[in-house]
N, C-alpha and C positions, 0 to 999 in steps of 0.2 A: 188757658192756664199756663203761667209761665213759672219757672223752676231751675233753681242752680241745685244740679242734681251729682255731682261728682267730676274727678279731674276726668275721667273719660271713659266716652259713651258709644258703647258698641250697638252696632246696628245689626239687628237678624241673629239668632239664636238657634239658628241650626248647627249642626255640630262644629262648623267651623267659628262662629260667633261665641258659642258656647264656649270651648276650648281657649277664645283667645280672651276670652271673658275670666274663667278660671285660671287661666296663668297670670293672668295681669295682678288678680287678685292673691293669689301666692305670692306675689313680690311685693305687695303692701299699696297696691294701687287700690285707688274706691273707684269701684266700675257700676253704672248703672246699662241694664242690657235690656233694650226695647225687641220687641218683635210684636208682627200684626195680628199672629193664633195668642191662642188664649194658654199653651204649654211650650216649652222650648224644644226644637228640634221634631217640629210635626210637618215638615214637607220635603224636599230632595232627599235630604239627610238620612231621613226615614224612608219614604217610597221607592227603595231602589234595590238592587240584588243585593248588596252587602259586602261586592267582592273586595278583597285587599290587592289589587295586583300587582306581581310581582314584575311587569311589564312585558309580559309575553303576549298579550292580545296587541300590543303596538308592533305588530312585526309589517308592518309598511312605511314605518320610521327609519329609514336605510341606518341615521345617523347614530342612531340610538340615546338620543338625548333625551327620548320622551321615556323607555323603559328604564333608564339609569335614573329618572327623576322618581316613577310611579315607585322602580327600587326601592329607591333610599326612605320614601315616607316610606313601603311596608314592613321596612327593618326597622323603625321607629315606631310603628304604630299603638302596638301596645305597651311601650315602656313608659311612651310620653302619657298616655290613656292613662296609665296607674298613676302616673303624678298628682291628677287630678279626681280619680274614681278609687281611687285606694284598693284594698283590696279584694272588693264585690268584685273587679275585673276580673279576678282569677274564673268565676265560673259561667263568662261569659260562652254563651252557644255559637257553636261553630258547625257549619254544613260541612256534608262529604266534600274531599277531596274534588276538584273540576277536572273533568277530560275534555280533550279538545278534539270535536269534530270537524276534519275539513271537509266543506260542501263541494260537491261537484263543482258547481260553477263559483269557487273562492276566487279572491283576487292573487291569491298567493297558492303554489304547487305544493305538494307537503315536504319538496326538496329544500325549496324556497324558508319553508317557515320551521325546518327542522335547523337549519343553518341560522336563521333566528334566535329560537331557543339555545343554541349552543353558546351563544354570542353572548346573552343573558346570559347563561350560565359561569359563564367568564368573569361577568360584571360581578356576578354574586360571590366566586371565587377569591376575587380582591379583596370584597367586603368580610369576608369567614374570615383571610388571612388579617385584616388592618384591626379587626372586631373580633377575636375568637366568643364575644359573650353575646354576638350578638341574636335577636330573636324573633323569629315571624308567629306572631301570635300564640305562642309561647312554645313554637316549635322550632328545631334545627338541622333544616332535609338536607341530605346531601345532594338529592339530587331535582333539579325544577319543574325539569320533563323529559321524558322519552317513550318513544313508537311505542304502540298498542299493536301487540298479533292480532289476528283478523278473529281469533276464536274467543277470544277476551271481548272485544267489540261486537261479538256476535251474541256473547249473554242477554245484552240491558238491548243494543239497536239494532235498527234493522244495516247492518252491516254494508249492503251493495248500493247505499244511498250515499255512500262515502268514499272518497279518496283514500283516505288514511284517519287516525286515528293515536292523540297523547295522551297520555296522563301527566298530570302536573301534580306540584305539592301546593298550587293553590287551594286558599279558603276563603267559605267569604262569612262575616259574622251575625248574627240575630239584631238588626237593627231595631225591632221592637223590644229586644232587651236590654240592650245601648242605649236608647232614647231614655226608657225607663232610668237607668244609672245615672247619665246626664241629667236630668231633673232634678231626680236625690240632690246629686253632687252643686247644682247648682243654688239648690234651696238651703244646705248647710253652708256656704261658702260666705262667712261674714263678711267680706268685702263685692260682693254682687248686690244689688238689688234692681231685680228683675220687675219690668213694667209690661204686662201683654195686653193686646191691644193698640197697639202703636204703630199706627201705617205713618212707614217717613216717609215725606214729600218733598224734601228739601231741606242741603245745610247749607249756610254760608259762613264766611266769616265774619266777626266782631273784631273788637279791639282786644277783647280780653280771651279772645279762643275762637269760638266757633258755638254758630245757633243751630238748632235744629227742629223741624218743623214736620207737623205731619194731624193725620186726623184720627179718629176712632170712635168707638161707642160711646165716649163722654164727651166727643165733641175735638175741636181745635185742639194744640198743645205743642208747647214752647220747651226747650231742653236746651241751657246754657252747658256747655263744657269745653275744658282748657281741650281736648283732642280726642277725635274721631276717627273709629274705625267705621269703615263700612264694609259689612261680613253679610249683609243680605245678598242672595240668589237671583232674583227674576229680576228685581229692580237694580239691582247695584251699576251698571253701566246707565241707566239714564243716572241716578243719584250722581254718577260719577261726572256727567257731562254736566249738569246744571250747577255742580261745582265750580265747573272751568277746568276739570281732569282730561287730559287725554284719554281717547278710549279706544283709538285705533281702528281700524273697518276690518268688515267681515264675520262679523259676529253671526250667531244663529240661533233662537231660543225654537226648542223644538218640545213637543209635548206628548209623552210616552205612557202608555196605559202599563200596566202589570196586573196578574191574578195571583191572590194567596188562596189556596187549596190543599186539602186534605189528600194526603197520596194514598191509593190502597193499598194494602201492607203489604200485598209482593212487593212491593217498591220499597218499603223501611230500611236505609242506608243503602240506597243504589246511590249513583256516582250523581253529581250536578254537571251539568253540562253548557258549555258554552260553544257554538255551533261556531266557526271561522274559515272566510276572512270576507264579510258583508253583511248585508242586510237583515240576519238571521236573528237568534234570540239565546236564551239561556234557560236553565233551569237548574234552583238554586235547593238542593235537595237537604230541608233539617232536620236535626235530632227529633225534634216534638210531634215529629209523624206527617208534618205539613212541607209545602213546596212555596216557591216564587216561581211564577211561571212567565215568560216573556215571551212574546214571537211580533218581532218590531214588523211586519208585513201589514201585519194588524192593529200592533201597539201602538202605530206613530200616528195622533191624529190631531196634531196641528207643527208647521213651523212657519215662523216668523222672522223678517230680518231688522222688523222695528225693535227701537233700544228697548221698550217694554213692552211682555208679551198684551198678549187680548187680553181684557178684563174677564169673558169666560174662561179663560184657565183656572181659577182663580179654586171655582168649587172644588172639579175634580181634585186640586194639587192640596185642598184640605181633607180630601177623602168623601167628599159628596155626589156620588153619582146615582145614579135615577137607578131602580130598582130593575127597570122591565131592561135597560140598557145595558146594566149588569153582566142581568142572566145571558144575552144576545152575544157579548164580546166573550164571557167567558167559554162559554160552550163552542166557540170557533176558533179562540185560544185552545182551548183541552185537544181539538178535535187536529187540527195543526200541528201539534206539537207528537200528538200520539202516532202521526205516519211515518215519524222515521224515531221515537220514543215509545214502542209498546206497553201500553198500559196507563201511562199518562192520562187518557181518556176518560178514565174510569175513575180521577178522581172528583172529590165532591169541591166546590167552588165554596169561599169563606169569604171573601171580599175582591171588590175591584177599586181600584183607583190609580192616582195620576201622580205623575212628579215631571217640573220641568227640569230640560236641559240647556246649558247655558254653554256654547263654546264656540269656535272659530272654524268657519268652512261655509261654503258659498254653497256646493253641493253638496248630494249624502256620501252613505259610506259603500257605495254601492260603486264608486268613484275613486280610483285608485288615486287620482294627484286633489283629491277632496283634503281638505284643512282640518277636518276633523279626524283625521289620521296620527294629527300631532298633535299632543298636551303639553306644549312647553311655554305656551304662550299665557303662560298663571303664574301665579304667587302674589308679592307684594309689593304696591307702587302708593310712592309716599311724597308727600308735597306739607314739607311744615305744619305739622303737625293734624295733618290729615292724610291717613293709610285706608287705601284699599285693596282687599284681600280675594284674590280667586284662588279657591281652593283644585279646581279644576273636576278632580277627582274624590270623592271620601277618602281615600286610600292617605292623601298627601295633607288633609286637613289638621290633624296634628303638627306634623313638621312645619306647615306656616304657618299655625299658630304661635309656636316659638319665633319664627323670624317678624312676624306683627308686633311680639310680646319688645324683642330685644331693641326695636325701632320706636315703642313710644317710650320705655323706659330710657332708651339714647335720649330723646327729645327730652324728657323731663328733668335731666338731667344735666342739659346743657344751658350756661345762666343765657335769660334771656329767651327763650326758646316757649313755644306754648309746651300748654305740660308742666309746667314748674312745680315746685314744691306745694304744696295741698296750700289753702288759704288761711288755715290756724296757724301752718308750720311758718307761713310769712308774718301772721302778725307777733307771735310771738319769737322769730327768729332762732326758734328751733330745730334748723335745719341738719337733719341727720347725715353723719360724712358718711361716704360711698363704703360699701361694705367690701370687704377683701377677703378670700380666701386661698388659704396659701396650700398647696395640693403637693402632697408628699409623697411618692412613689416609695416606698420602704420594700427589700429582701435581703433577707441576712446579715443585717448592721449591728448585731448587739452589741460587737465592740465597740463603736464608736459611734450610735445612733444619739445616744444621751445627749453631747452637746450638740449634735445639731438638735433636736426638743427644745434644750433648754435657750438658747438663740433664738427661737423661736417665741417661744414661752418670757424674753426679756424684751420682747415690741415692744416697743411706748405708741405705735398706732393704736388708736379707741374700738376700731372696730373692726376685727380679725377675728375670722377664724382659722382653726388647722385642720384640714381634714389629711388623716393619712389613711391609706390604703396597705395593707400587708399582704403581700403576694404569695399567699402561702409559702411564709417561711419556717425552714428547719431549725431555726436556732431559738433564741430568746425575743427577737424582735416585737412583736407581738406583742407579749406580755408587758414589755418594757411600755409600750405608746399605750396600750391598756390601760395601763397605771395613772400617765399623762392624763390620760382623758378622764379617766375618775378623779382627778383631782385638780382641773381645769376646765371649766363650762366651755373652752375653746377650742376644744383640743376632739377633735371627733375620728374616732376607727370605725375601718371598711375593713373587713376581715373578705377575703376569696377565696373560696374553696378550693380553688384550684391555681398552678400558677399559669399567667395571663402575660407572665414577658414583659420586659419594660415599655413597650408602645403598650400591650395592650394594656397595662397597670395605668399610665395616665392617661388614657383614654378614659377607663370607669373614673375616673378623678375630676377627669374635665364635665361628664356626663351627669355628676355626681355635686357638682359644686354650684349653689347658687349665689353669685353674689355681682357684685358691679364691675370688678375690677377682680382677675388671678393671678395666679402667677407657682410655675413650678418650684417646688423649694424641695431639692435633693438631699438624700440621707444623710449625707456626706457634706456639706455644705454649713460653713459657718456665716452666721449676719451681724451686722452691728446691729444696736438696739433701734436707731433711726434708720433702717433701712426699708420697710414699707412706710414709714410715714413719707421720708424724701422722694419715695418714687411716685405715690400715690398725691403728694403736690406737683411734681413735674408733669404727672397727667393731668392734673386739673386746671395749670395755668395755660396748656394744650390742647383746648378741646378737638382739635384734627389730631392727635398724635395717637395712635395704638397701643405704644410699648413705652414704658419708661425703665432704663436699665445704669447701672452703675460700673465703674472699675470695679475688677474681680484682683486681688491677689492669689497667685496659684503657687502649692505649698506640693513640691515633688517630694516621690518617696525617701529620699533621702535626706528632705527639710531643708534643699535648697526655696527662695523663697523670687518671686517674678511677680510686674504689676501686670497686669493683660488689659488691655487697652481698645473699645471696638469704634472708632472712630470715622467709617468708612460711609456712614449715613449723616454726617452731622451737617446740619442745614441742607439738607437734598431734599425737596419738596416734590419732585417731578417721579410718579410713582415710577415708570421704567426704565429711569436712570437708578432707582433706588433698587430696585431689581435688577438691574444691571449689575450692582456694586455687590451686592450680596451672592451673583454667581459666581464673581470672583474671589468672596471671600470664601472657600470652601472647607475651613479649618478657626474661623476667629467665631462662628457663629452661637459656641458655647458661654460666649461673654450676653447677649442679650438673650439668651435664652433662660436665663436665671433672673429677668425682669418681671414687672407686673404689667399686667398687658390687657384689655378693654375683654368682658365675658362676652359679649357679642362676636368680637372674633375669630374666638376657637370654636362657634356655632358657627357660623358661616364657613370656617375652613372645614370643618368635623372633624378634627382632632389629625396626632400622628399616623401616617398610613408604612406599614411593611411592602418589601420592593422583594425585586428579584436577590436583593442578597439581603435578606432578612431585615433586624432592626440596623445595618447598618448607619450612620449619621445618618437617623429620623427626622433628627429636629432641624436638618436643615433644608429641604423641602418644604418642613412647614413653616419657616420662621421666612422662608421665601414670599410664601401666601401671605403672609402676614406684613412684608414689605410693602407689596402692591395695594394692601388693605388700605394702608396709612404711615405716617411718618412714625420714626423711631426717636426717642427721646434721648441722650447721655446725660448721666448725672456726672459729670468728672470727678467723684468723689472714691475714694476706697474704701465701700460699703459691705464688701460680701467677700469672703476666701475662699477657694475650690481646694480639697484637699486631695490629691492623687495618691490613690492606695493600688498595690498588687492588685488586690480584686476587683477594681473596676470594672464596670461592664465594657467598656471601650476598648481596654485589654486584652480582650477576646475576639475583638473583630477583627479581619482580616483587611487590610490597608494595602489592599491591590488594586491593579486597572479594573477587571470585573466589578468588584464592587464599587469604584467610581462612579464606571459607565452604567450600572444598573440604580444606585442614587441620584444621577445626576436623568435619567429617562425617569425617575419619578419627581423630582425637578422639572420636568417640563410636561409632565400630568398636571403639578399644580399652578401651572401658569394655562393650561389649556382650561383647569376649572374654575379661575380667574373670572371679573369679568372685562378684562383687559380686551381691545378689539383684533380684531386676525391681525390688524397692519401694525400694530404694538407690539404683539407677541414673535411677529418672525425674528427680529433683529436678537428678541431674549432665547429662539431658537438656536440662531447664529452663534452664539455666544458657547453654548452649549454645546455643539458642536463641534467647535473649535478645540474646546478642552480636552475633549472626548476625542479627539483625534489625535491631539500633543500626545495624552496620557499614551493611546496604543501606538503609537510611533517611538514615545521614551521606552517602552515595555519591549519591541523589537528590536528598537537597537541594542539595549541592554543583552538582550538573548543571541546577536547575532558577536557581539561585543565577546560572549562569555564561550560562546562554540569555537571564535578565532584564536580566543586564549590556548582554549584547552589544549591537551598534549596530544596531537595530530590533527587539530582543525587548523579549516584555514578560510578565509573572507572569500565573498564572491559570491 
């Protein structure tokens, strides 16, 4: 059977398949989504504890790059999940809180792994501050983890089998109620259609995209499409290699049992537990009365360093295990878990099966300088119009769903590129221009919000929207864009209940905006009518350029009038010279910050972040990130007027060495989160350094300047 089934064909339908299946399909992509079970999201995705982590089990990651990454998906996790699951999310099942038992024989002392958590905790600190909206499964803990007294640990364990002893504000969620939601969501999602039964065997290329080949219950079967993800599990590294992918050494597909069972009701909301820092197991404790029970001593009963595992994995990992074998694993799970878990024992067993794992380490985890200590070795690796995606973790599956989503929607978009416009939209030449939306931070403008609206509301670009956002304002602002929006299909209000502060106001702006191409449009700010259309051709005659930005004239409060001029990128190709130029622009960076600038972007950088002196110049750290991303465009046109009022926010901030020195240290945050190479970045170190040292040298002398002045000082 052979078939042109959609511009692009996702492979594996577990939730990371899912996920990028359902955004693609948001943005108006026809996605056809194979997988070899007969429902989506029936093996890892589903067979596993559920946890979210907040990346405190990686505490043998010295560097912290694997907890800063598991981080950042668990603060995402279920906002991105509602995008697509609507709002059944909200009564998603969530187990107790997890405590962390260290085992006698850990790899880590609980001095060790408390210094850990603190470190995490730090991470998450930045994240509250750059995020105040942000949410872990629809919670906002203060605090991630801290020491358990011995008398607390002596209720649920046996207490003197232990080191020490945390509680965390980890959760992990009902993957059998997930999987469920996913389904739904997938079967109403007009731009999916889902084919199960579809074992891939092979893609290659064509002229026109990419073939795909594979077998099933009806036999052979052929699947032409413009670009391919590949989102399957067990297979994905061979798929990967018979493509001609890179796939790196090291790998290890391991294959882990789990028991669900019924708890006896002393136990109804005792804590879940995750045993650390080795070989041990978990216990994932639900609302519904029931457990996930693991004890990997037991659990692990295959690994493999071949690119695909055994073909006996195959039952267990669809939940087919032999009845008598069952009862045998469960009852030495129960009986295990209950010596240092009192009562455990006694619960009744409901099912056993298998989920593979897929990750990098030569040894186990039993093994301190073991590979599978670290999860950073995931995400998403793209070769023209074929991406493939390791999710590494459930926890991060979302989050690179979006970065899978933003990389074929890149390709489809670029002339030329597989991926192009759908095959109606070419013959009839109806190709829709790139959607733009123009994100408005708005608080307390009602004097002078109107014309920027109506500026706004006079684009002659065809396809704009406005989204503003009102910061919980006291005046009339609100009601004013209100207005706007009822009486404009373009014109769209974010009301916030609370105020969010101008980082975080365009951060929900950025979070909040789907379109091809953004761009911040200030309260205050006036545009010519041609000014999203000029920038929005200066991107597209560009396909390497980021940003496309114009002359600003600047209109001071006294209605003197200035052209502002940012010409310090113009024909600079070479990303670290372009970085370079931009650290020394530490005051003109307000002229392209009022450009339209590529949506993938601001998802790769993640928005403005708060420093040590607050919203200080925000934007210009991030228009830093944004440099090394790609080139900047100039329109030399005078398209846009800044108008300086008293009230500015900028007004208010203090234009001292401190706050320099503390913007310009998060300046060289976002060149460390870059992915510029170490031997790139020093020189942009240098740089920084430099200034930051002028700055407190001008500040001394000034101070030693003003003491010799004074009336009885004197130098020296």
């Amino acid at each position: 059977m052979s078939e042109r089934e959609a511009s692009v064909a996702v492979l594996g339908a577990g939730l990371q398949g899912s996920c990028v299946a359902l955004e693609l399909a948001r943005r108006g992509h026809e996605v056809v989504l194979l997988d070899q079970d007969a429902v989506p999201m029936n093996r890892a995705g589903l067979r596993n504890e559920g946890k979210i982590h907040l990346g405190l089990i990686y505490a043998n990651d010295p560097t912290l790059a694997t907890a800063r990454l598991q981080l950042e998906g668990a603060l995402s996790f279920r906002t991105l999940l509602a995008r697509w699951l609507g709002t059944a999310l909200d009564d998603l099942h969530l187990a107790t809180p997890f405590v962390y038992l260290v085992a006698r024989d850990s790899l880590l002392q609980p001095e060790a792994l408390a210094e850990h958590y603190s470190r995490v905790e730090a991470l998450y600190a930045e994240q509250r501050a750059e995020r105040p909206d942000l949410d872990y499964l629809g919670t906002r803990p203060e605090r991630l983890a801290w020491r358990l007294a011995p008398e607390k640990m002596a209720r649920y364990f046996r207490e003197a089998r232990f080191l020490a002893g945390f509680g965390t504000a980890e959760l992990a969620v009902d993957t059998d109620q997930l999987a469920r939601l996913v389904r739904e969501a997938i079967a109403r999602a007009p731009g999916i259609r889902f084919l199960p039964g579809r074992r891939v065997e092979a893609v290659a290329r064509t002229s026109g995209g990419f073939a795909v080949e594979g077998g099933g219950p009806e036999g052979p079967w052929r699947i032409e499409a413009a670009q391919v993800v590949n989102a399957t599990w067990e297979s994905r590294l061979a798929l990967d290699r018979g493509f001609g992918l890179e796939i790196g050494e090291g790998w290890v597909h391991r294959l882990k049992y789990r028991v669900i069972a019924r708890l006896p009701e002393a136990l109804a909301g005792a804590p879940s537990v995750t045993m650390v820092l080795g070989p041990y197991g978990d216990v994932v404790v639900r609302p519904d009365g029931t457990a996930y029970l693991s004890w990997y001593p037991l659990g692990l009963k295959g690994w493999s360093h071949d690119v695909r595992p055994p073909a006996a994995w195959d039952a267990p990992c669809r939940g087919e295990v032999d009845a008598a074998e069952a009862r045998e694993f469960s009852a030495a799970v129960l009986q295990a878990i209950d010596a240092w878990y009192p009562g455990i024992g006694s619960s009744e067993p409901i099912l056993v099966d298998a989920g593979a794992i897929v990750a990098y380490g030569k040894t186990d985890v039993d093994d301190a300088a073991s590979g599978l200590h670290d999860r950073t070795r995931i995400g998403v690796t793209s070769a023209d119009g074929y991406h493939s995606v390791d999710p590494g973790k459930l926890t991060t599956a979302p989050l690179f769903a979006m970065a899978v989503a933003d990389r074929v929607t890149e390709a489809a978009g670029r002339p030329g590129a597989a991926g192009g416009a759908s095959s109606a939209a070419k013959e009839t030449g109806a190709v829709r221009p790139p959607r733009v939306v123009a994100c408005m931070p708005a608080y307390n403008g009602d004097s002078f919000i109107t014309a920027t609206l109506d500026s706004l509301a006079a684009q002659t670009y065809p396809n704009l929207e406005i989204l503003v956002s009102d910061d919980a304002s006291t005046d009339g602002t609100a009601a004013i864009c209100a207005r706007y929006a009822a009486e404009d299909e373009r014109f769209r209000l974010i009301r916030q209940e609370r105020n969010l502060g101008w980082v975080g106001n365009v951060n929900a702006l950025l979070r909040a905006a789907e379109g091809d191409y953004l761009m911040l449009a200030f309260h205050d700010d006036l545009l010519m009518p041609t000014y999203v259309a000029r920038l929005v051709e200066a991107l597209e005659a560009n396909p390497d350029a980021i940003l496309a930005f114009s002359d600003v004239e600047l209109v001071t409060p006294k209605g003197r009038r200035r052209r502002r001029v940012f010409a310090a990128l113009d024909g600079v190709e070479e990303r670290t010279e372009r970085a370079r130029r931009m650290l020394l622009q530490p005051d003109a960076w307000a002229v392209p910050n009022r450009g339209v600038f590529r949506a993938e972007a601001a998802r790769r950088i993640g928005g403005l972040k708060r420093h040590l002196a607050g919203e200080f110049s925000a934007d210009w750290p991030w228009l830093l990130h944004m440099a090394i991303l790609g080139a900047f465009v100039r329109v030399p046109e005078q398209l846009g007027r800044k108008v300086m009022r008293q009230t500015n926010l900028s007004r208010s901030w203090s234009y001292n060495t401190p706050s320099f020195v503390a913007v310009s240290l998060s300046c060289a945050r976002e060149i460390r989160r870059s992915d510029l190479s170490f031997a790139e970045e020093i020189p942009l170190y240098g740089v920084l350094l430099h200034r930051c040292l002028g700055r407190l040298w001008q500040s001394a002398r000034v101070r030693l300047e003003r003491r010799a002045a004074a009336p009885g000082g004197q130098a020296g």
